[in-house]
Every structure is written in structure tokens, then in C-alpha cells.
N, C-alpha and C positions, 0 to 999 in steps of 0.2 A: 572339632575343627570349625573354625569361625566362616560364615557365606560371606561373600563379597555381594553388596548390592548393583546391579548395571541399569543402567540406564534401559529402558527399552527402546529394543531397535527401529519400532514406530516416531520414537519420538525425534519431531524434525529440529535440528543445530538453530543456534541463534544467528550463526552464519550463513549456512542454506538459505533460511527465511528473507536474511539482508539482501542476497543476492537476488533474487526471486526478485524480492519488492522493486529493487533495483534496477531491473530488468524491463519489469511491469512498468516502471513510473517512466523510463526511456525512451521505451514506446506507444508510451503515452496511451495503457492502458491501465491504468491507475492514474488518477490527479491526488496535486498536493495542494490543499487550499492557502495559497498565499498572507491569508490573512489570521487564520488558526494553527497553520502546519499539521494541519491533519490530514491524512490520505482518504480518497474514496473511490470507487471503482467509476470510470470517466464512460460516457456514450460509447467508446471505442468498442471494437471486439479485441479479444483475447488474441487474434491471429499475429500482430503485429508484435505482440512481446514474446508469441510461441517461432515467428521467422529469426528475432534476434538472438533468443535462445537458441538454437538451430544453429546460427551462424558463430556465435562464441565458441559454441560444442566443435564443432568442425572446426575450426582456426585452433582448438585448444588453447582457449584463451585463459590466462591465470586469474579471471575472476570468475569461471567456472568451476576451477582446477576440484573443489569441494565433494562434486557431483560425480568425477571419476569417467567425464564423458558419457556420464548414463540419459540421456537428449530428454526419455521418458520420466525418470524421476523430477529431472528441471521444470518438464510441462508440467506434470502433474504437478507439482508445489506452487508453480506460479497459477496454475487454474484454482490450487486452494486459496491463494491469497486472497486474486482479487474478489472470488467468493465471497470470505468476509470481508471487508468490506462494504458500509453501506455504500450506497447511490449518488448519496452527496453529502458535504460538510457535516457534521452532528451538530459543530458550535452555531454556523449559517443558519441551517434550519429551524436550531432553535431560538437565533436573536430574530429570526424575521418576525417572528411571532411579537408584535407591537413596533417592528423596526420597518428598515427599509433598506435597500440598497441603492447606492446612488450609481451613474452611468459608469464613475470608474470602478465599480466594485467591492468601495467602503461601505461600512454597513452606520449606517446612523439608527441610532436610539432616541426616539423623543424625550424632551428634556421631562424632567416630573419635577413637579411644585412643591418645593417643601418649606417646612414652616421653622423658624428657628426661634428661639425663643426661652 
């Protein structure tokens, strides 16, 4: 008789996670760098995407529906998110190194001399 392989029950949906992110970036505990699209976990606390989690669950809102109204598992996954997450931009952090940012936020790269020939 042939085993059927499953998934493990640990392992969190690529939907769960969307929604979570979702959540996070709403309430503006998670930032999206406008200039990379990269996510990173913002100054904010955690509290503000754990009230609007809260309030989805409560309303049963169908971009919860995933969760099954479980309030606990939503925190929990949105507190692993922004977890990983670093702190700021990865791409930011690593153009500033010889760059700069200017007042609106663009990042300039000093121009390099090169030789053609």
C-alpha cells in the first residue's frame, strides 16, 4: 500500500503569510521601500497590525476567512513576519555605501570615470 505524503501541519499557506504581510503593511508595521519593493519591519510596534487583526477576526472579514477566526494564530504569524524582516531596505542599506540619498528619497550613486578605448 502506497503512503500519501502531507504537508506538515506546521507549515504556514502562501496565503496565511499574504494575509499577515497584508495586515502588517496596513498598519503600517511593516514598510514597503518605494524605491526597491522590498519590505522591512518599520519603527512601529507590532500593536497596531495585532488591533487590525482583532478587528477583521471580529467582523469576519473574508480576508481573514483563511484563519478560521483563530485571532491567535493571525497574531502569531503576523509577529513571525515582521520578525523576519530586517530593519531597513537590504537594497538602501547597501547603495548607501559610496551613495547618498537626497531630500526626496532617491538614492544617487556617484558617477565613476571610466575609460573607453
Amino acid at each position: 500500500m502506497e503512503q500519501f505524503q502531507r504537508r506538515p501541519s506546521v507549515e504556514i499557506s502562501d496565503e496565511k503569510r499574504a494575509i499577515a504581510v497584508g495586515i502588517a503593511v496596513e498598519a503600517h508595521s511593516l514598510g514597503l521601500c518605494t524605491v526597491h519593493n522590498q519590505l522591512f519591519a518599520s519603527a512601529g510596534m507590532p500593536a497596531a497590525a495585532y488591533e487590525l487583526a482583532r478587528t477583521l477576526v471580529a467582523e469576519a472579514s473574508p480576508r481573514v476567512m483563511f484563519f478560521k477566526r483563530d485571532l491567535h494564530a493571525l497574531k502569531d504569524l503576523i509577529r513571525r513576519v515582521i520578525a523576519e524582516q530586517p530593519t531597513a531596505c537590504p537594497c538602501c542599506e547597501a547603495a548607501t555605501i559610496g551613495g547618498r540619498f537626497t531630500a526626496t528619497g532617491r538614492h544617487e550613486i556617484p558617477a565613476v570615470a571610466t575609460t573607453s578605448g
